[in-house]
C-alpha positions in Angstrom: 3.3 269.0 -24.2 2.2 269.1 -27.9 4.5 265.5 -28.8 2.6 264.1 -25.7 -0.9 265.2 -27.6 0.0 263.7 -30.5 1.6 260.6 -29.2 -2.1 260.3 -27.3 -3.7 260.6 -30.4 -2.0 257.9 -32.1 -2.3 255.8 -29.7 -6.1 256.2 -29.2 -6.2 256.1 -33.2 -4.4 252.3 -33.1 -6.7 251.6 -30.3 -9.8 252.1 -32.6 -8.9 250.7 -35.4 -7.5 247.6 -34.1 -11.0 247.6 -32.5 -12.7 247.8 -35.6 -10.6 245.1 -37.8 -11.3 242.9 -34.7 -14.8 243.2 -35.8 -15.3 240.8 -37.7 -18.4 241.2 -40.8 -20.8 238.4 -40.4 -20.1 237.7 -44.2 -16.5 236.8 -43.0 -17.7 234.7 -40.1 -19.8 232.6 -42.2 -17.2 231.9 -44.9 -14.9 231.0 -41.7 -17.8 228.8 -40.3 -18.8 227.4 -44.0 -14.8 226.5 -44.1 -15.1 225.0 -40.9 -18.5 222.8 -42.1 -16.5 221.4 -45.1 -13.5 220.2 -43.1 -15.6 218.6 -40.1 -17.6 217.3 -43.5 -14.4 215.7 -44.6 -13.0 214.7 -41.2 -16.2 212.7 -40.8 -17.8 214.6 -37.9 -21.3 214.9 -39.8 -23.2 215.8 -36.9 -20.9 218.9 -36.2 -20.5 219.7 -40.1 -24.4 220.2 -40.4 -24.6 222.3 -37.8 -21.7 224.3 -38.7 -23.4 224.4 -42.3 -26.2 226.0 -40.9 -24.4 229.0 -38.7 -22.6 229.7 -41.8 -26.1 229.7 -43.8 -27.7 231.9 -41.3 -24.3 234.5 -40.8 -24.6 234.9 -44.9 -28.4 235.7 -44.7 -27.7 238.1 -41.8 -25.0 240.0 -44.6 -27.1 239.9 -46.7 -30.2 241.2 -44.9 -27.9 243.6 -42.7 -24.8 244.3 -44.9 -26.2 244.6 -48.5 -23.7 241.8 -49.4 -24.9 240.6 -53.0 -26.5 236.9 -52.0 -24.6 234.0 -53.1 -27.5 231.2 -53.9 -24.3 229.2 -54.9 -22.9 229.2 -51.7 -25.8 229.0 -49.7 -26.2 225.8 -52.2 -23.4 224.0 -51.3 -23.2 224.3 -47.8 -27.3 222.9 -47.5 -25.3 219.8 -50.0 -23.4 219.0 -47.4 -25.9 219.3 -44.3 -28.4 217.9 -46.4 -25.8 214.6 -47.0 -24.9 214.9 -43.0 -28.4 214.5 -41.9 -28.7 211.5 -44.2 -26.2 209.8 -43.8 -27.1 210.3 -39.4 -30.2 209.0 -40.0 -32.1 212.7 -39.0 -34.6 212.5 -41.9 -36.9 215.3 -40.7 -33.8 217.6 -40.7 -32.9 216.5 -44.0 -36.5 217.3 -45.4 -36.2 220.8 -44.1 -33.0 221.2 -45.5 -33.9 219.5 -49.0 -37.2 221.8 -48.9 -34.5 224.8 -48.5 -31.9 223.4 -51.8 -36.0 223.0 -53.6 -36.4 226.7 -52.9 -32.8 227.6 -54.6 -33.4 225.6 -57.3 -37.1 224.8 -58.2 -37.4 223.4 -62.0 -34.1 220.7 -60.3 -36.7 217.8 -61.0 -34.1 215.3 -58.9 -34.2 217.4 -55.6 -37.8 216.2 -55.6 -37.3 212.4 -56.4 -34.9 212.8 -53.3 -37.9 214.6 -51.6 -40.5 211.8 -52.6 -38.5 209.5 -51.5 -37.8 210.7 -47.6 -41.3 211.8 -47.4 -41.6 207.8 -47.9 -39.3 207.0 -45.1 -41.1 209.0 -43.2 -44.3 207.6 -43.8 -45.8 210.7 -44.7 -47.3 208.8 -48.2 -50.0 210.9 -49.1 -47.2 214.1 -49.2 -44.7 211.2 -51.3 -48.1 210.8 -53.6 -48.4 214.2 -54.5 -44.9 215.1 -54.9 -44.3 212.2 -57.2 -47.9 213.6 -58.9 -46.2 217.0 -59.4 -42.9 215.5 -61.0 -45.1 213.6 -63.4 -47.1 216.7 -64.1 -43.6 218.4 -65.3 -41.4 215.3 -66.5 -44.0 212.2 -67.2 -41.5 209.3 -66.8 -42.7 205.5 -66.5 -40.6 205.1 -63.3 -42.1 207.9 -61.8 -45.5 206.9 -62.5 -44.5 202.8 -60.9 -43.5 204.9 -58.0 -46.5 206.6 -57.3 -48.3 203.0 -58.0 -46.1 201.2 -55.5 -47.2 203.1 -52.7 -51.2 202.9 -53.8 -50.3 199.1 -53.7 -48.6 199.0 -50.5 -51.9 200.7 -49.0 -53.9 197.9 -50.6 -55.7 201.0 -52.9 -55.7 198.4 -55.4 -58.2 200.6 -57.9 -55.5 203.6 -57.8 -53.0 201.5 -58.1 -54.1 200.4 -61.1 -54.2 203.5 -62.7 -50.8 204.5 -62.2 -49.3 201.1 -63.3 -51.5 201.3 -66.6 -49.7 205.2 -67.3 -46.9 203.9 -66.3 -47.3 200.5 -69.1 -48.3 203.4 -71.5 -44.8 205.0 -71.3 -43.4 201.8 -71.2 -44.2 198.1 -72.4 -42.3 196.3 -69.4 -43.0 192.9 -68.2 -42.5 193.6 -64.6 -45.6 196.1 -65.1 -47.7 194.3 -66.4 -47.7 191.6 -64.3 -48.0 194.3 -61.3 -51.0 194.7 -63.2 -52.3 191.1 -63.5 -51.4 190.9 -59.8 -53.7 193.2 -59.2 -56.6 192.1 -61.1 -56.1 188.9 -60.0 -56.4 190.3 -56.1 -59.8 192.0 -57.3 -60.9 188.5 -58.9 -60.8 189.7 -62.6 -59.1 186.8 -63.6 -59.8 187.7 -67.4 -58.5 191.2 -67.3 -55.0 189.4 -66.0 -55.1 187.2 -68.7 -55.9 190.0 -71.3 -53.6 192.2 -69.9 -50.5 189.4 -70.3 -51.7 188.5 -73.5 -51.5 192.7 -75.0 -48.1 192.6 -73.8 -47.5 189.7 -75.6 -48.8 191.3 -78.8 -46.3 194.1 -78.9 -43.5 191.3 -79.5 -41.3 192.2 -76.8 -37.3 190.6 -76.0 -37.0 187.2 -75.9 -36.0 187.5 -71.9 -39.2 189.0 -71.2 -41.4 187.3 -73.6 -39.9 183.9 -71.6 -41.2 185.8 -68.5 -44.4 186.2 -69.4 -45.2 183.1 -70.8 -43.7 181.6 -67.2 -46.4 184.2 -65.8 -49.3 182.9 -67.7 -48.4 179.5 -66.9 -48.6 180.2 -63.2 -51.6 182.1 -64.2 -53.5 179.3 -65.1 -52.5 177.1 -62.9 -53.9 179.1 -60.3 -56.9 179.4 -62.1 -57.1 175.4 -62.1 -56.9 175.4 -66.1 -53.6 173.4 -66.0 -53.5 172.2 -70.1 -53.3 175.7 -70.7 -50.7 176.8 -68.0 -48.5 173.4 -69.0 -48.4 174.8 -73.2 -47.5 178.5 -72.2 -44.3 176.8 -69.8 -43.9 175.0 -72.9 -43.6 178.1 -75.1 -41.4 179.5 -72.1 -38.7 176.3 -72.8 -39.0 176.3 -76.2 -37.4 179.9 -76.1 -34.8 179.2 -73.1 -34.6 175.9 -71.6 -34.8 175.8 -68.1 -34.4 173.6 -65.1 -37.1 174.2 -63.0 -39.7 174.7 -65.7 -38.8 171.2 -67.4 -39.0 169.4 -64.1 -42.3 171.3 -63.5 -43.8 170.1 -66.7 -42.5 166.7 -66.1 -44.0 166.2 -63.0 -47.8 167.8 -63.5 -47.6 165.4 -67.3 -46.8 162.6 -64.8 -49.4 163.3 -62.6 -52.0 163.8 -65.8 -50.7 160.4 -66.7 -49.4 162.3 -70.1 -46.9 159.8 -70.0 -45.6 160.4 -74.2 -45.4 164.4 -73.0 -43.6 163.2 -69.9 -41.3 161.7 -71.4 -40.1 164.1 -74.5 -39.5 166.5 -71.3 -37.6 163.5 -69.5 -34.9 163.3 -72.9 -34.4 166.9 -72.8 -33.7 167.1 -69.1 -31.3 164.2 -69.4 -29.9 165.9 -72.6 -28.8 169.3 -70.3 -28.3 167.2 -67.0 -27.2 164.3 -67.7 -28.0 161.4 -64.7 -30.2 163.9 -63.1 -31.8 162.0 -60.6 -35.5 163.6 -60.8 -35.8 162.8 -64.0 -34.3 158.9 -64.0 -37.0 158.5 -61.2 -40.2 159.6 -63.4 -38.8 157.4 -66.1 -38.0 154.9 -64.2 -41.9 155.3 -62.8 -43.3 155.3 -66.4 -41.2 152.5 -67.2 -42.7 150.4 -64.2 -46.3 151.8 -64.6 -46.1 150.8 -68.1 -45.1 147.4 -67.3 -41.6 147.4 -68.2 -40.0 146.0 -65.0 -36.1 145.9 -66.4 -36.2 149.2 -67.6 -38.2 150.6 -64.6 -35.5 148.3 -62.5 -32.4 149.7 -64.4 -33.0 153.8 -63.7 -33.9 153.1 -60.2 -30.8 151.4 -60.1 -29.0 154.6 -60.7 -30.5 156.2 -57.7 -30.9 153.8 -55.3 -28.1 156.2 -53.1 -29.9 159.5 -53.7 -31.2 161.2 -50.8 -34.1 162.4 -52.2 -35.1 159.2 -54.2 -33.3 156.6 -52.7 -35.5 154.5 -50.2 -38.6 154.9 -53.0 -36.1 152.8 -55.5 -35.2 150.5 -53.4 -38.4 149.5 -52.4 -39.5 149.5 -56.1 -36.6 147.1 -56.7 -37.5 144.7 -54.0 -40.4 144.7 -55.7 -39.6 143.6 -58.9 -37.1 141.2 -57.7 -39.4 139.4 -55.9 -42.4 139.2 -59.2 
């Protein structure tokens, strides 16, 4: 009778404690769920690995809260990385801003978890809360980029007098040539055609690269075409191809000295196209045009000649050499 006791007891003792190592602690059910995230994670399954990520997030903070387990910002860390990449990379923006605001709240002075934060908050379309995020980054890390970001959105918006500001901090970090002719832009929207001018003309004055320097000058020549001063906008292309030659610009000046009937200019420009692309038909046509205009019929007759079988130029040569032919 006393063996059967015993035996009972035993048995009632395996019975509980099987019991309680069946019970699981919730900070072992989240490292099981959290192991669970990372290979759904890997496997692809983004939509499961988020969720996964955040039953694991919210077992740990019940161990925490309930258990005393020591919290591990670490872990909590990594598994909001990888829900915070899942919810990207699905396209759930809104859960991705929650979950970024959460990886913020671990790690607050992590000035890229904001650029990130700026950033969907623009996706989103919520710009005034991308304005002042960006506004709080530059009040802790002033950066040129930063400050172009914040300007960007002001011009999107049309706020063309805020816009303004933040391009002119952000051209005080930074001389760049793509700024400051955000900045003309601008002024040139809000009809201050001088403070366009001025503004590529400083930038000039702090004797940037050659690359951009050939960029602005390119800029102010547009510039002035625009404004209907042409002589001005032809001698800053000019400056632009006496730095770099290029293409585009030199048939550009070829064609507007033709038209001003600046027929010595047009020509020097003419040589030099001919000299980099040889038998370029755009250019035998103009000189073939001055040639004729100026009265010099075989010479006008001999360059449209060569292009009598261009596509572009073709039927307006041969109607030119009919022409002479027949005087």
């Amino acid at each position: 009778m006393y063996r059967k006791g015993h035996v009972l007891v035993l048995v009632l003792l395996l019975v509980v404690t099987a019991s309680l190592w069946s019970q699981k602690s919730s900070e072992r059910l989240a490292r099981e769920k959290g192991v669970e995230a990372e290979g759904l994670w890997e496997k692809g399954s983004l939509s499961e690995s988020a969720q996964a990520c955040e039953e694991a997030i919210t077992l740990f903070q019940k161990a925490v809260a309930e258990d005393e387990v020591p919290n591990d910002t670490a872990l909590i860390s990594h598994w909001l990385t990888i829900a915070f990449d899942c919810y990207v990379k699905t396209s759930k923006l809104e859960d991705a801003l929650r979950v970024l605001n959460s990886m913020i709240d671990l790690d607050k002075e992590n000035i890229m978890l904001y650029d990130q934060k700026a950033l969907l908050q623009k996706k989103l379309e919520r710009f005034d809360d991308a304005i002042a995020t960006y506004t709080y980054i530059d009040s802790v890390e002033p950066g040129y980029k930063n400050c172009k970001k914040i300007a960007s959105i002001y011009k999107d918006r049309e706020d063309w007098e805020n816009a303004l500001i933040w391009y002119y901090k952000s051209y005080d970090l930074r001389q760049d040539s793509n700024t400051i002719n955000d900045i003309a832009v601008i002024n040139l929207t809000l009809g201050r055609n001088e403070a366009a001018i001025q503004a590529y003309k400083d930038y000039l004055a702090t004797e940037p690269a050659q690359a951009a320097k050939i960029r602005t000058y390119k800029n102010l020549g547009k510039l002035y075409e625009d404004l209907g001063q042409i002589a001005t906008g032809l001698e800053y292309y000019e400056k632009s191809n006496k730095l770099r030659f290029d293409n585009d610009i030199t048939l550009l000046l070829i064609s507007r000295y033709y038209d001003l009937e600046r027929y010595d200019d047009c020509q020097r420009n003419i040589t030099l196209y001919l000299k980099n692309k040889p038998d370029a038909a755009a250019a035998l046509y103009y000189r073939a045009m001055i040639n004729y205009n100026n009265g010099n019929l075989l010479g006008a007759r001999s360059d449209f000649e060569k292009i009598q079988t261009n596509p572009t130029y073709g039927s307006i040569a041969k109607g030119y050499i009919e022409s002479i032919n027949s005087q």
